[in-house]
DOKOL-623420 format. One record per residue: x, y, z of N, C-alpha, C in turn. Coordinates in steps of 0.05 Angstrom, whole numbers, plus 5000, padded with zeros to 4 digits. Layout:
XYZXYZXYZ/...
# end
This chain:
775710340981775710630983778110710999/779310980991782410931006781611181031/783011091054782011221076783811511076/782211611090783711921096784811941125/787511981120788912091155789312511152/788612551183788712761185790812771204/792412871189796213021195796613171208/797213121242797213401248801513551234/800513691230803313771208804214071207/807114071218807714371219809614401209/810114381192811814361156815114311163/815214131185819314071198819313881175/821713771193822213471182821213251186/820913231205819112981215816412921202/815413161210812213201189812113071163/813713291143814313231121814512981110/816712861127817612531109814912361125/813412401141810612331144809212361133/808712521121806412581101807612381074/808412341062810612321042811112011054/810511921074810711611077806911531081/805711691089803311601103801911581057/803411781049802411721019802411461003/805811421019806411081007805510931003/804411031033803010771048799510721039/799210931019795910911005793911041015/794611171043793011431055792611691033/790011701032789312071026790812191054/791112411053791912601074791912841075/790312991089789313271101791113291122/792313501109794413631133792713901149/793413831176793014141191795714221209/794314491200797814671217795814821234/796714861256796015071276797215251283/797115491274797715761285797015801312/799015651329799415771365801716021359/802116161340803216421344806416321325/807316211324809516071324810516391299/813516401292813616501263814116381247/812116321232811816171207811016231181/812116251162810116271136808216051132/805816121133804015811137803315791110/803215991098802715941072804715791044/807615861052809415661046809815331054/808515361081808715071095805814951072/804415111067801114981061803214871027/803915041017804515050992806614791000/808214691011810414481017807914241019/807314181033805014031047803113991017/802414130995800514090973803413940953/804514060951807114010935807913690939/808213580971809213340974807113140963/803913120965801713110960799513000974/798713290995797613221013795013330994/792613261006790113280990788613520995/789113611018788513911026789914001063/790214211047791214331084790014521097/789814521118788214701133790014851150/790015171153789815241173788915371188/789615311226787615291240788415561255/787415761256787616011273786815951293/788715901318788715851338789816001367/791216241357793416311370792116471395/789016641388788616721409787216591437/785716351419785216121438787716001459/789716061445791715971460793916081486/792916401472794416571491792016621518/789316601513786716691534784916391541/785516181534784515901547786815661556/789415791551791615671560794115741573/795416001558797516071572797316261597/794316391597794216571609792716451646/791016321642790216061661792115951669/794015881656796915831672799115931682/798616191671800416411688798616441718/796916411723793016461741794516221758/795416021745795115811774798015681777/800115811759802715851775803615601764/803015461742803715271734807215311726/808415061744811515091737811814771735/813514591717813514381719816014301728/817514201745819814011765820814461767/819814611781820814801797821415031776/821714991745824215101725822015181701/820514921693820214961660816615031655/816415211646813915441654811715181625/812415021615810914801605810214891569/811115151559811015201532809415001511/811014861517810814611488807514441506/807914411530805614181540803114361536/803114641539801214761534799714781513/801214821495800414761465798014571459/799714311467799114151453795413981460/794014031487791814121492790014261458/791614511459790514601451790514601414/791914481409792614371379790614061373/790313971396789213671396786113801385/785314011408782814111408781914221374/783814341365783814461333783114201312/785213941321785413731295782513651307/781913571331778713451342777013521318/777213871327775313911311774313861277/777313921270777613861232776513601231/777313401249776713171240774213171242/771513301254769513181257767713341235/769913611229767913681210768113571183/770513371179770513241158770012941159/768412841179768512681181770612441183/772912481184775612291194775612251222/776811941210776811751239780211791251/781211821227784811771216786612051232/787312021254789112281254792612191255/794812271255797112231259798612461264/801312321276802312601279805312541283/806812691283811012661284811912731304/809712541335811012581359812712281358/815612381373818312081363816011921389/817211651387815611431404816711571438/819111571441821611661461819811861477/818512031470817312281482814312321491/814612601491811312621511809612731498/810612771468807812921455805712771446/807112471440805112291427803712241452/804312301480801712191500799912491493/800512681497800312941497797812851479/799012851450796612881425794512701430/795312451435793012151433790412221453/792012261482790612271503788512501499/789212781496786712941489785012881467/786312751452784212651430782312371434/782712271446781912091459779712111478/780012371488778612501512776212681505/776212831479774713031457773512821439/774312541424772812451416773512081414/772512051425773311761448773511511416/772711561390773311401372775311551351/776211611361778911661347781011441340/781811391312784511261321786411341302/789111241317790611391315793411311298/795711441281797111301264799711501281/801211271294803611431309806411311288/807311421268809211231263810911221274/812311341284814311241302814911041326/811610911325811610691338811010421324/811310481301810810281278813110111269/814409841272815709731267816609841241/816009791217816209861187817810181185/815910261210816810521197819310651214/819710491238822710541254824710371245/824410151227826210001213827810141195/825310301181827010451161828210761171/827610831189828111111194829711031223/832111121231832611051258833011291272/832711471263832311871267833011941251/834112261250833812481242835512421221/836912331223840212291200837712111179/836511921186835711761164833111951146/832212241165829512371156831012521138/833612581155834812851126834712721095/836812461104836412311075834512221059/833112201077830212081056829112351046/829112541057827812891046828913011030/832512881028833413111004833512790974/832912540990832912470963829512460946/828212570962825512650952824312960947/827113010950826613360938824813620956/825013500991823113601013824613721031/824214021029826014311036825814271067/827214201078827214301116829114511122/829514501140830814741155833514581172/832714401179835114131196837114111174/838714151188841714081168843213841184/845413711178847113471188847813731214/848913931207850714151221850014151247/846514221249846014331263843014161263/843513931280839613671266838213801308/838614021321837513961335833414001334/832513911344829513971335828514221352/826314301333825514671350822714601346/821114671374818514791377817015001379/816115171364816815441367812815491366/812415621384809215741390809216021401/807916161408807316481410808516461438/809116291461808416331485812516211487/813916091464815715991477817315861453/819915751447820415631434823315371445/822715121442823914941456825914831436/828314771444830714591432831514351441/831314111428832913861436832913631414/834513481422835713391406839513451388/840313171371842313301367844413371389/847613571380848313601401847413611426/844613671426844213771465843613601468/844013311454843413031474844413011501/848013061496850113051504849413361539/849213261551847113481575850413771576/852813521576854813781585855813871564/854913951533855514011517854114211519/855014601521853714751528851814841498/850014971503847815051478849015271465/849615331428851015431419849415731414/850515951421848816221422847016291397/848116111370846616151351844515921351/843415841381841015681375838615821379/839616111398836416221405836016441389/833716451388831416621373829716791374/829716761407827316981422828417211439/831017001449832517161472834817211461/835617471467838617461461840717481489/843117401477845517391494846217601522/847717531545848317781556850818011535/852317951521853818121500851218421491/848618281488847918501478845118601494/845218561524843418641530844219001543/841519141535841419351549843319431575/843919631569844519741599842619911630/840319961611838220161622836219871625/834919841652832419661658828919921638/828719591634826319741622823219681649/821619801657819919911682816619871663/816419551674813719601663811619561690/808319581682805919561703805419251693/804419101711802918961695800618811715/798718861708795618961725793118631717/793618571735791418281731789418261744/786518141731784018191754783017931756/783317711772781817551781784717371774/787517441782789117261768789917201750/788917371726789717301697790917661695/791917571674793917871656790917991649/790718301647789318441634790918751621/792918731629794219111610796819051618/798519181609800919171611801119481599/802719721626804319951625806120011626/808220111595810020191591810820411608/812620401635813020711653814320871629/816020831609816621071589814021241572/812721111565811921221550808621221563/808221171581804621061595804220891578/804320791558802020681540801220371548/798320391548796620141562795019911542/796219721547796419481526793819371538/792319201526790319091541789418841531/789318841496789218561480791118331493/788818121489791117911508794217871485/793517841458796017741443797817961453/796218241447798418521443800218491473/799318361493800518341525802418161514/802517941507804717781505806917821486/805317961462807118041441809018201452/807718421466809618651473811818431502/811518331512812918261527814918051517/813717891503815617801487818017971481/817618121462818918241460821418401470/820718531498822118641525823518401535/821818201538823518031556826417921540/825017931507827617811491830117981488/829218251488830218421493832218371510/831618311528833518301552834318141564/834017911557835417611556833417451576/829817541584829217381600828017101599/827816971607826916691607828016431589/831316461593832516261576832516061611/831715881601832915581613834415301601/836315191613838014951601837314731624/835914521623835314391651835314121634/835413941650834913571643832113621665/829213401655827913371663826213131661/824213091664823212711671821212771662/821112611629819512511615817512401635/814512411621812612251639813411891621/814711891615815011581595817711461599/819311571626819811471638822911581635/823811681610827011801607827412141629/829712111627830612381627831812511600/831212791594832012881573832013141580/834413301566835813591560834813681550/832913971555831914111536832214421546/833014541523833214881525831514991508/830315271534827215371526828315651532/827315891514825616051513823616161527/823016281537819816361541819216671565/820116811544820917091556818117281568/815517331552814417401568813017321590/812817011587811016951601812816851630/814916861627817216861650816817081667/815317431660815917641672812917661683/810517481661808417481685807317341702/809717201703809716931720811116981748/812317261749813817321767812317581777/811117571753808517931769807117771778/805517501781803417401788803717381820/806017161811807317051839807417211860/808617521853809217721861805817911891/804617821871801517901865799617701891/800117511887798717261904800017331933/802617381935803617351967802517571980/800617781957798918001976796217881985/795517791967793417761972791517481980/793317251975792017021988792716962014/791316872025791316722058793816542049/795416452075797816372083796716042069/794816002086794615722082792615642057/791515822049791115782021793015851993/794115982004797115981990798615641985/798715612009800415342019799115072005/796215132005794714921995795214971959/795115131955794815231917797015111909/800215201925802115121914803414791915/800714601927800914281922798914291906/797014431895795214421873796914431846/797314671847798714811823801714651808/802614461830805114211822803513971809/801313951829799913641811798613771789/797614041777797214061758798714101734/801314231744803414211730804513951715/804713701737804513531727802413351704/800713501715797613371697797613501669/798413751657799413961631801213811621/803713721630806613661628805613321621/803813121624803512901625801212841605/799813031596798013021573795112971592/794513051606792313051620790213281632/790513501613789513791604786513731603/785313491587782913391589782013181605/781613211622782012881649780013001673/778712841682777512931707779113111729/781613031730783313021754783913331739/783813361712785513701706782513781713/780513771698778813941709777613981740/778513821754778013911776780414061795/782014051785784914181796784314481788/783714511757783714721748781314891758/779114791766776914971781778415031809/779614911818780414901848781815161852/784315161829786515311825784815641813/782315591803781215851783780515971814/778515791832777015981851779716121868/781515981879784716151886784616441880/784216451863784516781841782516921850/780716891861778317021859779317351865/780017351887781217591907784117691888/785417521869788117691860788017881834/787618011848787618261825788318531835/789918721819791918851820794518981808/795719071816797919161796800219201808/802319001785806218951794807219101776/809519301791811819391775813619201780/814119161758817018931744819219161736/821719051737823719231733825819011706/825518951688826318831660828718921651/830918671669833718771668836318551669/837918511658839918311651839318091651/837618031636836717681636834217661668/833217891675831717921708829717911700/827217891701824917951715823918051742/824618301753823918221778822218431790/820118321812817718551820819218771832/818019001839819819231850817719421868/814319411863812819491875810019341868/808619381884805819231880803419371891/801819271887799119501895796419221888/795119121907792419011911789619201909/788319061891785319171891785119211917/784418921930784118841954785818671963/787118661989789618511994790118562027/791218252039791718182065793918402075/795618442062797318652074796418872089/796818872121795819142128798119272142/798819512131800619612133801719742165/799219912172799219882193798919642221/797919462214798519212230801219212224/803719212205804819012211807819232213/806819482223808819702227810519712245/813019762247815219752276815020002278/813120282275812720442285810320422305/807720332304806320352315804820072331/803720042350802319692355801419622328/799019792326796919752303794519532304/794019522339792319302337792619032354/795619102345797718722353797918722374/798218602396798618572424801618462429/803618542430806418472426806518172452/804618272476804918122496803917812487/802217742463800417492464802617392445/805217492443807217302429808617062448/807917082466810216942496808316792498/805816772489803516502494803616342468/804316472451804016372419806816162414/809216312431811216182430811015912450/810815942470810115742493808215472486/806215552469804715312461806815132444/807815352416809215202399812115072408/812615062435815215082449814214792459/811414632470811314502484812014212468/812514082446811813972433815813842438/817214142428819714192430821614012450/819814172469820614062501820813822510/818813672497818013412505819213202479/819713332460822013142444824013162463/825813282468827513302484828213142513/825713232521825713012547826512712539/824912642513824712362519826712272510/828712402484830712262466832512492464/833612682479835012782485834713032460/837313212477837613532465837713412427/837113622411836513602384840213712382/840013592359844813652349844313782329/
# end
């Protein structure tokens, strides 16, 4: 009986000459694509994917799951991975694993695969949540397959094998770098940007455009979150109050691309042990990542602050490492949700030359007291109990000193 693999497959190149080898190789194959927002004709990809001769394709409407059980929870707990890269692509992929989980179980497949290169972090990314959702899974990585890295040694050998089998990509020799493209962000590498001091060519991005053509007028939006998460987004031109989670990102998307925000070019550390160059995209969620931020320094305690932001790195790491489903994420992630309890409220952002940046803020409820902390009035403060406050923290000072001399 010939077994069935379920493909996770989003109609590139890599996919493609996968599907189209996993055939060779005597597999049936059910392809799934997941709509995390990306722009795609999925219905051309479905029609490519039937054409090469996959046995049926699915796709998986996913995108709002993705923008309200993933990107938005991570805007909530400040997730940044090595200081820079807001995690686009690691986010996803949680939530794509969760989509194929499911296909597979409603079709009963054991078989999944997928066109993460051996080199990288999606194949931990994919395995590991699947692994974690349904613990007999197994799994067909070719790119870790002797046979199948003999014959393919990258992208140069995928082009060739696709145009001598008549399989439309988008990768040219010109231009072979690889693109990840989802609702929340779209990632480049590969190809020229191997090379880290080879700068990124303006016709690589897609979301954001250039400073040549950004605005001269800042565009003035609200953007109002209750428990830590996004809930409306207000245009100051025109009032109008967004509230759908997609329509929040859409529309910011938009603004931020507008205006050149959230391009990054950084080298960063594979959890698999490389360093690698990658240039990202990810414009709105760059501006509510900076309303949040913005948002929290009202309203959380100093030292719960202090504590969140060694939470919010090991979880970063834990998204970024394929560990979205793991004891250690779900308990980071409850840790990081109760944080929020108290942040809710509303940031004016000011959306201007490649900027994001807050400009006023306003707490439901929030530590700031204005009067406490006025150089017009006491307000409470005892100016005198500072000469005891200092004196304690002075004693410690003193006595380094004594024993190993003045500090240089």
């Amino acid at each position: 009986m010939t077994e069935t693999v379920l493909l996770a497959y989003s109609g590139g190149l890599d996919t493609s000459c996968i599907l189209l080898w996993l055939l060779e190789k005597g597999y049936d194959v059910v392809c799934l694509i997941a709509d995390v927002g990306q722009d795609e004709d999925f219905e051309a990809a479905r029609r490519k994917a039937l054409k090469i001769g996959a046995k049926e394709v699915v796709v998986a409407q996913v995108k709002e799951d993705f923008v309200v059980n993933y990107i938005f929870p991570a805007v909530a707990m400040g997730l940044l991975y090595e200081r820079r890269y807001l995690l686009g692509t690691s986010l996803a992929r949680p939530c794509i694993s969760a989509a194929l989980v499911e296909c597979a179980k409603q079709r009963g497949i054991r078989l999944i695969s997928h066109g993460a290169t051996g080199k990288g972090n999606d194949q931990v990314r994919f395995e590991l949540s699947g692994y974690a959702l349904l613990p007999d899974i197994q799994v067909i990585a070719p790119w870790r397959i002797d046979e199948f890295c003999q014959r393919f040694q990258g992208r140069e050998d995928l082009l060739t094998y696709a145009q001598a089998n008549g399989i439309e990509v988008e990768a040219t020799p010109k231009a072979p770098w690889s693109m990840d493209a989802n609702f929340m962000h779209i990632s480049y590498e590969s190809g020229v940007l191997e090379n880290p001091n080879h700068v990124a060519p303006e016709s690589l991005y897609k979301m954001t455009v250039g400073p040549s053509q950004w605005p001269d007028k800042p565009t003035i939006l609200e953007v109002e979150f209750a428990k830590g998460l996004p809930v409306a987004v207000i245009n100051a031109t025109d009032k109008k109050r967004v509230t759908d989670p997609v329509a929040i990102l859409d529309l910011l998307n938009r603004i931020g691309g507008q205006n050149g925000v959230g391009r990054i070019d950084i080298v960063e550390n594979r959890f698999v042990g490389l360093k690698s160059r990658g240039v990202y995209e990810t414009p709105g969620v760059k501006i509510l990542f900076e309303a949040h931020l913005d948002l929290e320094l009202v309203c959380l305690d100093r030292e719960v602050l202090r504590l969140k932001s060694y939470l919010c790195d090991r979880m970063a790491d834990f998204v970024y490492n394929g560990f979205w489903f793991s004891p250690e994420g779900v308990f980071a992630r409850r840790c990081l949700e109760q944080s929020q309890e108290h942040v809710s409220g509303r940031v004016t952002m000011e959306i201007f030359k490649g900027v994001a940046r807050p400009i006023a803020r306003r707490a439901v409820r929030g530590l700031y007291n204005e009067e406490l902390v006025s150089m017009n009035v006491h307000g409470g403060y005892t100016p005198a109990s500072a000469g005891g406050f200092i004196e304690i923290h002075s004693i410690r000072l003193k006595e380094f000193s004594k024993a190993f001399g003045a500090f240089k």
